[in-house]
PDBQT receptor file of N, H, CA, C and O in Angstrom, charges set to zero:
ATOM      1  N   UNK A   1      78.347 112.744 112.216  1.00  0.00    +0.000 N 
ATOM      2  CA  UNK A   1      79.226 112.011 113.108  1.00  0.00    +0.000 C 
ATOM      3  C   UNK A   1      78.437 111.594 114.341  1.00  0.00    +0.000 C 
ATOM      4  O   UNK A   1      77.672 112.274 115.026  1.00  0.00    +0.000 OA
ATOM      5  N   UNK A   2      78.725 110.583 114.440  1.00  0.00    +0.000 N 
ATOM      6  H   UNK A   2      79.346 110.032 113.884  1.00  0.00    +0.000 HD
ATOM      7  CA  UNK A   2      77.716 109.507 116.214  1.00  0.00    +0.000 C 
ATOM      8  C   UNK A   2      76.029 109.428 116.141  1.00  0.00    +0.000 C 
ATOM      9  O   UNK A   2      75.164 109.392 117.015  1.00  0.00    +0.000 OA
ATOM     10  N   UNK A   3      75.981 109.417 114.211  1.00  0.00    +0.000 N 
ATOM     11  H   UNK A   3      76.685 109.446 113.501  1.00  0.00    +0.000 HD
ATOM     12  CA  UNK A   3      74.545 109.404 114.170  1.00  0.00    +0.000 C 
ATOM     13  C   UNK A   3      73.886 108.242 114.311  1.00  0.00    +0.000 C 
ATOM     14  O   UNK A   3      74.665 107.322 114.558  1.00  0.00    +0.000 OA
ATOM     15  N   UNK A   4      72.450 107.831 114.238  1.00  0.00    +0.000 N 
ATOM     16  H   UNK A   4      71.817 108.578 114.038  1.00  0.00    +0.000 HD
ATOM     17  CA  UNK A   4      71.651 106.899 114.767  1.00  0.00    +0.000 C 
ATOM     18  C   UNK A   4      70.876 106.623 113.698  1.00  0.00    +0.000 C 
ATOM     19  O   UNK A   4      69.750 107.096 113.539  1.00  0.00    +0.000 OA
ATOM     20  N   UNK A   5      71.710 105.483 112.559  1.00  0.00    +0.000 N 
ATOM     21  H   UNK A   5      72.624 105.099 112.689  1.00  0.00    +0.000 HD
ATOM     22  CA  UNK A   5      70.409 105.648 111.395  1.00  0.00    +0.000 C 
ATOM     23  C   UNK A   5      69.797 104.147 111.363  1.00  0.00    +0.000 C 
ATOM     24  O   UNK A   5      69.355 103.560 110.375  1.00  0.00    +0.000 OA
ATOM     25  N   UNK A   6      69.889 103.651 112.768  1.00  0.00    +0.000 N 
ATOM     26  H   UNK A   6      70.249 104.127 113.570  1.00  0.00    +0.000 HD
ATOM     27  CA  UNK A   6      69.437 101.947 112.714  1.00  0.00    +0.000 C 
ATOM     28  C   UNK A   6      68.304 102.024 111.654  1.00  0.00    +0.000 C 
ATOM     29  O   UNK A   6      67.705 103.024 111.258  1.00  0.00    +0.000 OA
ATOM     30  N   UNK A   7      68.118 100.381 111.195  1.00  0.00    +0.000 N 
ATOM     31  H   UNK A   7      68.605  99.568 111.516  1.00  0.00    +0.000 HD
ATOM     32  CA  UNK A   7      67.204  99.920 110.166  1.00  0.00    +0.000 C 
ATOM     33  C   UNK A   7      66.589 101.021 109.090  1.00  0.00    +0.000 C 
ATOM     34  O   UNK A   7      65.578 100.834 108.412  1.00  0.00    +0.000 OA
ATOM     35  N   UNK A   8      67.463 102.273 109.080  1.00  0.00    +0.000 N 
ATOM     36  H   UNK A   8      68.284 102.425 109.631  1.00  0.00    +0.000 HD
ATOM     37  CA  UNK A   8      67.463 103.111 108.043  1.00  0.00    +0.000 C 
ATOM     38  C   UNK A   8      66.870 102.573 106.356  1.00  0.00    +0.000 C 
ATOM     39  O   UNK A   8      66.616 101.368 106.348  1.00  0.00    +0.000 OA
ATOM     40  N   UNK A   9      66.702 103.073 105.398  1.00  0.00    +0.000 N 
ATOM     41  H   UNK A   9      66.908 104.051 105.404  1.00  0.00    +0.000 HD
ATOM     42  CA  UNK A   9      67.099 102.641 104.221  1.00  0.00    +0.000 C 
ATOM     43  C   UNK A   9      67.702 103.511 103.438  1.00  0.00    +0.000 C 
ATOM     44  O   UNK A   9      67.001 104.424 103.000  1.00  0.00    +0.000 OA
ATOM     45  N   UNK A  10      68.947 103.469 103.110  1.00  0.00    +0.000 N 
ATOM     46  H   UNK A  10      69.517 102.728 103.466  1.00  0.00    +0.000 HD
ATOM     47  CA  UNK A  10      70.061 104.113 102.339  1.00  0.00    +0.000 C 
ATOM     48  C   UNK A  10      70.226 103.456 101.444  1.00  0.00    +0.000 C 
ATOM     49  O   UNK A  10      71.328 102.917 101.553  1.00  0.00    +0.000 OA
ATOM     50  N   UNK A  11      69.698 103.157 100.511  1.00  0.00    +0.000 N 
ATOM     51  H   UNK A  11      68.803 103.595 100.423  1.00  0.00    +0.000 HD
ATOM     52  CA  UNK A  11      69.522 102.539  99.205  1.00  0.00    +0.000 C 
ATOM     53  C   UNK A  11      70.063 103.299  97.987  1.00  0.00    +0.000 C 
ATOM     54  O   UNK A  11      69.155 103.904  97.417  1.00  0.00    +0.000 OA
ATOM     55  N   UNK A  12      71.289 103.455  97.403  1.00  0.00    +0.000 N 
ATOM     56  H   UNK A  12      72.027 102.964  97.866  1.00  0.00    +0.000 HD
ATOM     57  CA  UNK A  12      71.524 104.366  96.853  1.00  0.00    +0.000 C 
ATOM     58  C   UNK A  12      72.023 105.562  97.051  1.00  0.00    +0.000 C 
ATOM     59  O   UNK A  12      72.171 106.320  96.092  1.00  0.00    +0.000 OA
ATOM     60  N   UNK A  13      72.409 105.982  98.481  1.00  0.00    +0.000 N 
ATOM     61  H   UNK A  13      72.288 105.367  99.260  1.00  0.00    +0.000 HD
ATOM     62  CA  UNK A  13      72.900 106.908  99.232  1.00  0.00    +0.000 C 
ATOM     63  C   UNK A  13      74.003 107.720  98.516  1.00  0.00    +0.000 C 
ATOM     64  O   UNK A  13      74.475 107.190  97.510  1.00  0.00    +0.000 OA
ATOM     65  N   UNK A  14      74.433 108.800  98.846  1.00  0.00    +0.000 N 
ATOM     66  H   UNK A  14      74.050 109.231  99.663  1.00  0.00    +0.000 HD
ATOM     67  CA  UNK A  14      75.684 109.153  98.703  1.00  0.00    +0.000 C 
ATOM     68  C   UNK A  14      75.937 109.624  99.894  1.00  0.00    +0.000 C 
ATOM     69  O   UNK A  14      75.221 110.464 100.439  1.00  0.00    +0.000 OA
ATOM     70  N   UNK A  15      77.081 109.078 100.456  1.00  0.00    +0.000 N 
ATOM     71  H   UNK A  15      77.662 108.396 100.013  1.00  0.00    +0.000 HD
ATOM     72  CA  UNK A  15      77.749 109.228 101.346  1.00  0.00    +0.000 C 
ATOM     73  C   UNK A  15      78.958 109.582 101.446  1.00  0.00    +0.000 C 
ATOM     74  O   UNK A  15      79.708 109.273 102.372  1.00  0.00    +0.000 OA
ATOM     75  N   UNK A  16      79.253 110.318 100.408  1.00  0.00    +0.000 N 
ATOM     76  H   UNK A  16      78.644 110.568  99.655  1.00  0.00    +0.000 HD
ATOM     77  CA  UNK A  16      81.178 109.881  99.673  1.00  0.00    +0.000 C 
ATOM     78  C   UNK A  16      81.469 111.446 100.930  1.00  0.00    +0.000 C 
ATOM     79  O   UNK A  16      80.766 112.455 100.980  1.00  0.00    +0.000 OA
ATOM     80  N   UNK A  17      82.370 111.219 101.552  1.00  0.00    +0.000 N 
ATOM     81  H   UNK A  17      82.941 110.400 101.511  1.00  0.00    +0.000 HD
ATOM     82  CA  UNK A  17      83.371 112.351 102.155  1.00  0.00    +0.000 C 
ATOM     83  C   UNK A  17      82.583 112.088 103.607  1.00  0.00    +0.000 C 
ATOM     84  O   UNK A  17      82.892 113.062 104.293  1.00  0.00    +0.000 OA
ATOM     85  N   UNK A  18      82.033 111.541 104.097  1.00  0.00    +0.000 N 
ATOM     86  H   UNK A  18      81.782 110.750 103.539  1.00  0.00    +0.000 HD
ATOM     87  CA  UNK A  18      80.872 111.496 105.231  1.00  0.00    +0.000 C 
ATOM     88  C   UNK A  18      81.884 110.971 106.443  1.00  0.00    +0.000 C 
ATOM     89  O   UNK A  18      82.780 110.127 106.411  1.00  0.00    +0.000 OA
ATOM     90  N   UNK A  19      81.385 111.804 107.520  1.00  0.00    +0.000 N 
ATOM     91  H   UNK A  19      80.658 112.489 107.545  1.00  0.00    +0.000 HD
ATOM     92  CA  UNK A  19      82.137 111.328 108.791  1.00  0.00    +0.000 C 
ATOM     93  C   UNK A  19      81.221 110.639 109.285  1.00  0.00    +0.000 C 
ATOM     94  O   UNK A  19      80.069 111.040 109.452  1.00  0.00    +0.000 OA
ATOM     95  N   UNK A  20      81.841 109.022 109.699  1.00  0.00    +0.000 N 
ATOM     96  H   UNK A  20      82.776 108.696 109.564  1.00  0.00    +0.000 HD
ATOM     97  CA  UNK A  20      80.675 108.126 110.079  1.00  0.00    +0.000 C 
ATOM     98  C   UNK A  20      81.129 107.553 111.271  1.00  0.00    +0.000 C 
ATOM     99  O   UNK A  20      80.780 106.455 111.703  1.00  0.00    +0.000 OA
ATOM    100  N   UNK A  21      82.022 108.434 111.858  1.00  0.00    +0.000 N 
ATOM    101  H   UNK A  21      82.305 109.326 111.506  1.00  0.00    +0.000 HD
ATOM    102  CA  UNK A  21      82.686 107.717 113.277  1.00  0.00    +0.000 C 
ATOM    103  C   UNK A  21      81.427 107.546 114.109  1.00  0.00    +0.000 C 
ATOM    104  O   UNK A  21      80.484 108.331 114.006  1.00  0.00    +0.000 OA
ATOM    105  N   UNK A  22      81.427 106.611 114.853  1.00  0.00    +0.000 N 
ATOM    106  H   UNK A  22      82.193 105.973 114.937  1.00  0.00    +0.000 HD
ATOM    107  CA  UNK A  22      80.788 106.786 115.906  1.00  0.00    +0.000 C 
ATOM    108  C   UNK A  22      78.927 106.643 115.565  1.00  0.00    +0.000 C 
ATOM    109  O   UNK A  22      78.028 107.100 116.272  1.00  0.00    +0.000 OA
ATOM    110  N   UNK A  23      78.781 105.841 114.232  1.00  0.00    +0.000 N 
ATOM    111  H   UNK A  23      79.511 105.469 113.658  1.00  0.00    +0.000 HD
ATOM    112  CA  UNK A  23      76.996 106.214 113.593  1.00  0.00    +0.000 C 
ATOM    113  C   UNK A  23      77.059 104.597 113.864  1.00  0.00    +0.000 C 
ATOM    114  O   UNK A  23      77.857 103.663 113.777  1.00  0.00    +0.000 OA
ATOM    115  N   UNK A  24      75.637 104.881 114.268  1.00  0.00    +0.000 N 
ATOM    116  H   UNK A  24      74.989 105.639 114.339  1.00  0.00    +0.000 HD
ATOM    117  CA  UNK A  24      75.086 102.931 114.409  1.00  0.00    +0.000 C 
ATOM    118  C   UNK A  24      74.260 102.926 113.178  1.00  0.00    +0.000 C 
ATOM    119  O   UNK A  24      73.336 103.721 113.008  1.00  0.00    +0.000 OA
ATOM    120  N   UNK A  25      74.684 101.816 112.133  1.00  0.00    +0.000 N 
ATOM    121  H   UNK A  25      75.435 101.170 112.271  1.00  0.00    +0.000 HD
ATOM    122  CA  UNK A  25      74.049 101.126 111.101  1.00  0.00    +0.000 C 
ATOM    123  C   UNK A  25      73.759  99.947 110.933  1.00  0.00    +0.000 C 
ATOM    124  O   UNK A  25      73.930  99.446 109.822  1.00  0.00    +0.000 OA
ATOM    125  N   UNK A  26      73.119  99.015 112.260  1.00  0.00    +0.000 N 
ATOM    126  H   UNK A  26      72.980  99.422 113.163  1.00  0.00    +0.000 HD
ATOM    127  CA  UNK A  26      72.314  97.950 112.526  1.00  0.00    +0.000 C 
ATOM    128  C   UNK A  26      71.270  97.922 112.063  1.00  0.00    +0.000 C 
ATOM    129  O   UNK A  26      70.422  98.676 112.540  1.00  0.00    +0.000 OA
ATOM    130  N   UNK A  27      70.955  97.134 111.066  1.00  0.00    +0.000 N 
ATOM    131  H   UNK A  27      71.644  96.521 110.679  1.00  0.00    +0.000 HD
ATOM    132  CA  UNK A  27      69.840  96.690 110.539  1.00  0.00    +0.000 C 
ATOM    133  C   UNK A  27      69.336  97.644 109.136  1.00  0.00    +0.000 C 
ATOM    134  O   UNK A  27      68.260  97.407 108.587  1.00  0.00    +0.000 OA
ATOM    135  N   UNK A  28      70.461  98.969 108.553  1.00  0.00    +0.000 N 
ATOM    136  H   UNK A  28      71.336  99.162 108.999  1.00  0.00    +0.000 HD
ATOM    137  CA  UNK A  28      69.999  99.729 107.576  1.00  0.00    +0.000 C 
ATOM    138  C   UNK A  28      70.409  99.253 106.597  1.00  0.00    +0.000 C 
ATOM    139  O   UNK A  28      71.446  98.603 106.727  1.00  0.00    +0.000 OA
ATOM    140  N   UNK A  29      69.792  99.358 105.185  1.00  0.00    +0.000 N 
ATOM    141  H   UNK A  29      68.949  99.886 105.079  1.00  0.00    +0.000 HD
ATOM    142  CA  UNK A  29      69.982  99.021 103.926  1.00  0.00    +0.000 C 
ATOM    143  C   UNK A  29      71.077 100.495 103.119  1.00  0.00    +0.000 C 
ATOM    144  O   UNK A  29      70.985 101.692 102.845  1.00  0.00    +0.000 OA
ATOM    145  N   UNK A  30      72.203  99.168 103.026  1.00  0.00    +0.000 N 
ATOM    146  H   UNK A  30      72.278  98.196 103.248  1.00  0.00    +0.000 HD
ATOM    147  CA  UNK A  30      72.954 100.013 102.624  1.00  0.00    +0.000 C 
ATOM    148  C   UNK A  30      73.619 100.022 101.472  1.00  0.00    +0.000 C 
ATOM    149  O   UNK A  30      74.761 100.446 101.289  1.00  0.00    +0.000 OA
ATOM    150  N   UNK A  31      72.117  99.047  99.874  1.00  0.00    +0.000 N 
ATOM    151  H   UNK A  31      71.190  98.703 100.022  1.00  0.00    +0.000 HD
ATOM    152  CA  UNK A  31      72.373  98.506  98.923  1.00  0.00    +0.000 C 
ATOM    153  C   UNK A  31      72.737  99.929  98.105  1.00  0.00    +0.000 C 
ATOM    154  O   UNK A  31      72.234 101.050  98.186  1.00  0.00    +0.000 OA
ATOM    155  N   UNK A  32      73.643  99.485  97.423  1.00  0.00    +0.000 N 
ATOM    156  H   UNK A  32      74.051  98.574  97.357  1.00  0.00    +0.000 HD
ATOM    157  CA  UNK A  32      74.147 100.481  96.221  1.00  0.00    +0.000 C 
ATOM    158  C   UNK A  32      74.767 101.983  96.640  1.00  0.00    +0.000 C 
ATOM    159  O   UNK A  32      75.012 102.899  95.855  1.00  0.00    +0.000 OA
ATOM    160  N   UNK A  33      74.947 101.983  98.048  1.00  0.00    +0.000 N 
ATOM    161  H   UNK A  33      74.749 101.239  98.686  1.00  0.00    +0.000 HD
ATOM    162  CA  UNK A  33      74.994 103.620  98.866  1.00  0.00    +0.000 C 
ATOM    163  C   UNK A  33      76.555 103.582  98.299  1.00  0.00    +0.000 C 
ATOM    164  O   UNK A  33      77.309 102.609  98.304  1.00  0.00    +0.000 OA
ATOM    165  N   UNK A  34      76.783 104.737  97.876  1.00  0.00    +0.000 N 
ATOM    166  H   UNK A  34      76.170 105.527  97.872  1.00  0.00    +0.000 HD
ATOM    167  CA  UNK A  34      78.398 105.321  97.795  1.00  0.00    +0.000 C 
ATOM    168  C   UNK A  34      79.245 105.894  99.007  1.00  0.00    +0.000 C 
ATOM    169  O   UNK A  34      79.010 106.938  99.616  1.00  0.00    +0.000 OA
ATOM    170  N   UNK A  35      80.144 105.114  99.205  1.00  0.00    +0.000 N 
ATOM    171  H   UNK A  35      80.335 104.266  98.711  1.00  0.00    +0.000 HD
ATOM    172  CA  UNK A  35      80.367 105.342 100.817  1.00  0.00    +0.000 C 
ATOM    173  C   UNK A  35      82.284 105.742 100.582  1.00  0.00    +0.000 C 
ATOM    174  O   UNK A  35      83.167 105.695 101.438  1.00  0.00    +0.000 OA
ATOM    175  N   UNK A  36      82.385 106.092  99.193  1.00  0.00    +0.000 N 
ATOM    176  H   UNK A  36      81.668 106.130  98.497  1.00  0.00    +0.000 HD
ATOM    177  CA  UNK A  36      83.600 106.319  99.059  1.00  0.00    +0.000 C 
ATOM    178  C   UNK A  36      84.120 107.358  99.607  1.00  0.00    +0.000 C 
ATOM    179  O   UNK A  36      83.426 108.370  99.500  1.00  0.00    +0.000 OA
ATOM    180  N   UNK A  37      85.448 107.511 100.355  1.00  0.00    +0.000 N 
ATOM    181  H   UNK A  37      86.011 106.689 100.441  1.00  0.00    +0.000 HD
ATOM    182  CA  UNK A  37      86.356 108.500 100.772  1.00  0.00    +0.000 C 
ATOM    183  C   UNK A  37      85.394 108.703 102.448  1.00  0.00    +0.000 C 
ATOM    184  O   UNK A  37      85.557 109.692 103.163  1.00  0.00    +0.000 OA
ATOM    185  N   UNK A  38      84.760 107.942 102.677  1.00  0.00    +0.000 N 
ATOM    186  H   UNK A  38      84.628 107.138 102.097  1.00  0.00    +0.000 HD
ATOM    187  CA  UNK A  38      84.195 107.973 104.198  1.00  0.00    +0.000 C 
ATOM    188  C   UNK A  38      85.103 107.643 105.120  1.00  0.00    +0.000 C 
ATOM    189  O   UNK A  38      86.134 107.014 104.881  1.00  0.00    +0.000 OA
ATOM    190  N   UNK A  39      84.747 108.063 106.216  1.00  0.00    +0.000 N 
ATOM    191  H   UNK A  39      83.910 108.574 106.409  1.00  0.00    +0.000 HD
ATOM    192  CA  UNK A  39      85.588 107.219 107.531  1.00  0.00    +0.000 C 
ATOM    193  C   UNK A  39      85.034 107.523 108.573  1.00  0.00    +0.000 C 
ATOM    194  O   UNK A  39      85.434 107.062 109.642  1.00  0.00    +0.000 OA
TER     195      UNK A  39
C-alpha cells in the first residue's frame, strides 16, 4: 500500500488480492500482470 513502483516492469505479475491504494504506476509495464480482486 502507497508503494513506488514507477517505470517498474510487472510483466506478468500477480497481483490478485493486492492493496494498491495510494502506489504510483507511471511509466511501469503492466503487460499480462493479474491484478484481479485488487483495490
Amino acid at each position: 500500500m502507497g508503494s513506488n513502483v514507477r517505470g517498474a516492469l510487472l510483466i506478468a505479475a500477480d497481483l490478485r488480492k493486492s492493496g494498491l491504494r495510494m502506489s504510483d504506476f507511471i511509466g511501469a509495464d503492466l503487460r499480462d500482470a493479474d491484478l484481479s480482486g485488487a483495490n
